[in-house]
N, C-alpha and C positions, 0 to 999 in steps of 0.2 A: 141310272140317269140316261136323260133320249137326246145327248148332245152326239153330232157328229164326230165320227173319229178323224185321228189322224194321221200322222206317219206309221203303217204297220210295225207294230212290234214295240210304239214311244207309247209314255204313260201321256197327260194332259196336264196342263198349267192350268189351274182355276185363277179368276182372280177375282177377291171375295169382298164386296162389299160388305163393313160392320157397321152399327151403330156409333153417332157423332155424340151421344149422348144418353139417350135412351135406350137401357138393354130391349125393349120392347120393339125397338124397332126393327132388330133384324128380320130376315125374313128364314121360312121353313125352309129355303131351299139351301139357302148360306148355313142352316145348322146342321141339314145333309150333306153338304160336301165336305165341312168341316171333319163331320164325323166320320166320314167316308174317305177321305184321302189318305196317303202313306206319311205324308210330310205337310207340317204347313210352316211357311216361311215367314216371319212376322218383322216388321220393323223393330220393336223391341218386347222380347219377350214376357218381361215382368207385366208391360200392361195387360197382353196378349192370355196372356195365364189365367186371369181375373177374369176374362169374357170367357174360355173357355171351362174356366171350372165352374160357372156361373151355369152354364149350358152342361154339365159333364161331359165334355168331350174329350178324350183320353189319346186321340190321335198324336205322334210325335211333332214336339215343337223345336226351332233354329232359329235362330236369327239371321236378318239380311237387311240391311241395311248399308247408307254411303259408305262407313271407314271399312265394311269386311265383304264387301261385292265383288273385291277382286279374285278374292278365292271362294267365294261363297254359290257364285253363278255359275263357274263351272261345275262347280259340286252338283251344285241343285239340276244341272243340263245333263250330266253323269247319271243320276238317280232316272230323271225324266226319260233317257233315252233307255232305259234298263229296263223302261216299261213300270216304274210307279208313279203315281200320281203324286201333285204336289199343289195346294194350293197357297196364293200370296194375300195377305193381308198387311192393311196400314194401322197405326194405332187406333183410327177412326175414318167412319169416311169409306171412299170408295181410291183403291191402290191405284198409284201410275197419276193418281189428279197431284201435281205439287208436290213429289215424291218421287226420290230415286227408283221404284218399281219397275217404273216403266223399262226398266234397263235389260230384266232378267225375261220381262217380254218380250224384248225385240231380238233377244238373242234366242228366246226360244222359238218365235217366227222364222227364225235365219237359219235353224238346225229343222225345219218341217215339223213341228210337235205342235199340236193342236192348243192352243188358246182360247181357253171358254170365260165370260163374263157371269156371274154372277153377282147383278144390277142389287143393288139398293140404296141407303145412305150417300150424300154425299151435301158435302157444308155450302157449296156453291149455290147448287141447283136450286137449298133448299129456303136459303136467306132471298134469293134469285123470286123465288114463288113467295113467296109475303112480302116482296117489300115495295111493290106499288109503283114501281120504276120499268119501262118500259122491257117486256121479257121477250119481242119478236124476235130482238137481234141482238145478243149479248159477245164481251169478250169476255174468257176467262183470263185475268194475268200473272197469279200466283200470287206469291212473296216478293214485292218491290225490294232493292238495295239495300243495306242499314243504313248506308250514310246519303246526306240531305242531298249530296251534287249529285252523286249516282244514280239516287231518287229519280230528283227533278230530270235529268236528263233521261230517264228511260220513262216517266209521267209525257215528257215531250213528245218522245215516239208516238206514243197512244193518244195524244190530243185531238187529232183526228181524226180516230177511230170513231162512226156517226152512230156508237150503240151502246148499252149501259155496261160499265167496264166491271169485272168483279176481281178483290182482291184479298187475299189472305193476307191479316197484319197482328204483327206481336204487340202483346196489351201493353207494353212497354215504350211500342216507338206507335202505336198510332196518334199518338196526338202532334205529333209531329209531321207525320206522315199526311195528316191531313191539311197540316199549316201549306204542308208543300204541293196538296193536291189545289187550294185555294189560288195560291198563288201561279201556278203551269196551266193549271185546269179553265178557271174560274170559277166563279160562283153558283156551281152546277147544285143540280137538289142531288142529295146523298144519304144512305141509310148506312147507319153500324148495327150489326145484326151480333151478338153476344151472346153465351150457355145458350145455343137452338137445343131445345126439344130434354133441356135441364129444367130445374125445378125455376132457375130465377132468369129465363131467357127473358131477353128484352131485346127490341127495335128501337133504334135513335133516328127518326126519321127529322131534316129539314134540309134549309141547304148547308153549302159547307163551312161561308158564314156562319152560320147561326150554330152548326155543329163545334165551330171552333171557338165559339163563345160560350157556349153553356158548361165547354166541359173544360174551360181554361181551370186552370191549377191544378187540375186534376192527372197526376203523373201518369198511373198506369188502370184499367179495366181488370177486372176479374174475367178470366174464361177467356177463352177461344173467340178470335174475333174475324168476322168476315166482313169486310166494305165495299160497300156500293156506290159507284157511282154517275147518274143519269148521264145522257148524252148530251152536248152540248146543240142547239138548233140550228141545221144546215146554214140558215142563209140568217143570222145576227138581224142585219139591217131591214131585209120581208118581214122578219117576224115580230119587230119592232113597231112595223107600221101597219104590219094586221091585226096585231095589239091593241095600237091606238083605236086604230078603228073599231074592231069590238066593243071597246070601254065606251066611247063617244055613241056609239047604238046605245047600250044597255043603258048610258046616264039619262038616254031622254025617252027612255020607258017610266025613272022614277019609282022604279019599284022592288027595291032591292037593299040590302045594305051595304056598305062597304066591307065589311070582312064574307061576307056572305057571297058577292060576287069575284073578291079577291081568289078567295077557294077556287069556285065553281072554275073561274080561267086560269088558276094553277095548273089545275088537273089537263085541261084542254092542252094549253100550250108548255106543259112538262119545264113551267119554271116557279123558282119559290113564291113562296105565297105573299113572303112581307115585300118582295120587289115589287109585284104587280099591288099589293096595299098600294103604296107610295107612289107608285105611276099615279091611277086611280085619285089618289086624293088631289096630287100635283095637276090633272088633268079637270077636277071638278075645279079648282082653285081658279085654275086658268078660265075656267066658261064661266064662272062666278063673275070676276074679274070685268069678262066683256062685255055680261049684261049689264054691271053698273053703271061702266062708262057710256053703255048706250044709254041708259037711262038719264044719264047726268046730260045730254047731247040738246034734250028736247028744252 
């Protein structure tokens, strides 16, 4: 391998991007380090096992993970300094995103031992690139609270964050999770992104309305779920009134439909589609309206 060394005489921390889903999606280089390292460090090994006999890779496996880090990182920083190599993997995904990994990093930065990335997989980035929501400036924010006030209050923090927020949520509490994003947030447009890069992935794209309506009764999602959620528009009240205006151009061109232009300034002004319907129609109503009365005048 042609990565930099590090501390003379320390082995090197890999940290190994795997597949979120798709065995195929590893890459050659994650099945060379794999196979190459002295130790690899897995969040839980059972899963970890299946990928690697999937690939025959016969390298030693351990576990590290939250409840056994406290003895586990000196172990693995002991091995590391002795001069063997060790790489870290998460059950999926890329290690250290939303995951204690990050831990046995920083301690191997603080001891001088080389930290190399091996890039691939990751459920963020990857929901992030399909889902049509704004990707210049994103937050990542993990795994929200379990419970609704903890939620709501750390949703608060981020309310002002002007960039599309992304979140890991359990198929269990997202629909809750969403009730409570509706209510902190507003009626922001919102993708749930579900099995990525599985046989039965699916995109739940609208806003969070309309997400919290479709999937009312519906307890819990199958699979791994990632959510999205767009930014809210710097200035509310500018952008309500360059709305208007928009709409009030396009009506007196006449040549357009109403769902057909509702889209088209969805997509422009990054808000849901059946709000800007309903302005739209409210807005044709109203010039409806005053041409009568002008008429009725003569």
């Amino acid at each position: 391998m042609n990565d930099m060394p590090g501390r003379r005489g320390a082995g090197r921390l890999y940290i190994v991007a795997t597949p979120i889903g798709n065995l195929k999606d590893i890459t050659f280089r994650a099945i060379e380090t794999l196979n190459t390292v002295d130790i690899i460090a897995a969040e839980d090994t059972r899963h970890t096992r299946k990928l690697l006999s999937h690939f025959q890779i016969k390298s030693r496996l351990v576990s590290c993970h939250e409840h056994n880090e406290t003895f586990r990182i000196p172990m693995l920083l002991e091995r590391l300094q002795s001069g063997l190599s060790v790489a870290l993997v998460s059950d999926a995904g890329t290690p250290s995103v939303s995951d204690p990994g990050y831990r046995l990093a920083t301690a191997a930065i603080a001891e001088g031992i080389r930290v190399v990335p091996i890039p691939g997989a990751s459920a963020a980035i990857s929901a992030l690139s399909a889902s049509g929501l704004p990707s210049d400036s994103f937050f990542f924010a993990g795994f929200l609270p379990a419970t609704s006030s903890k939620r709501r209050a750390k949703l608060e923090e981020l309310s002002n964050i002007p960039s599309t927020l992304i979140f890991y949520e359990s198929p269990r509490r997202f629909s809750s999770s969403l009730a409570d994003m509706l209510k902190v947030l507003g009626d922001r447009p919102a993708v749930i992104a579900r099995e990525m890069t599985k046989l039965h992935e699916e995109f739940l794209r609208g806003s969070l309305s309309e997400l919290v309506r479709s999937l009312a009764g519906i307890e819990s999602l199958k699979g791994e779920i990632t959510l999205l959620v767009g930014p809210a528009f710097p200035d509310p009240c500018a952008a309500d009134d360059l709305l208007e205006q928009h709409i009030l151009s396009e009506l007196e061109k006449r040549d357009f439909t109403v769902s057909s232009l509702a889209k088209e300034l969805s997509k422009a002004y990054k808000m849901p589609k059946n709000m800007i319907y309903q302005k739209i129609l409210d807005i044709k109503s109203a010039m409806d309206n005053t041409e009568d009365n002008g008429k009725g005048d003569h």
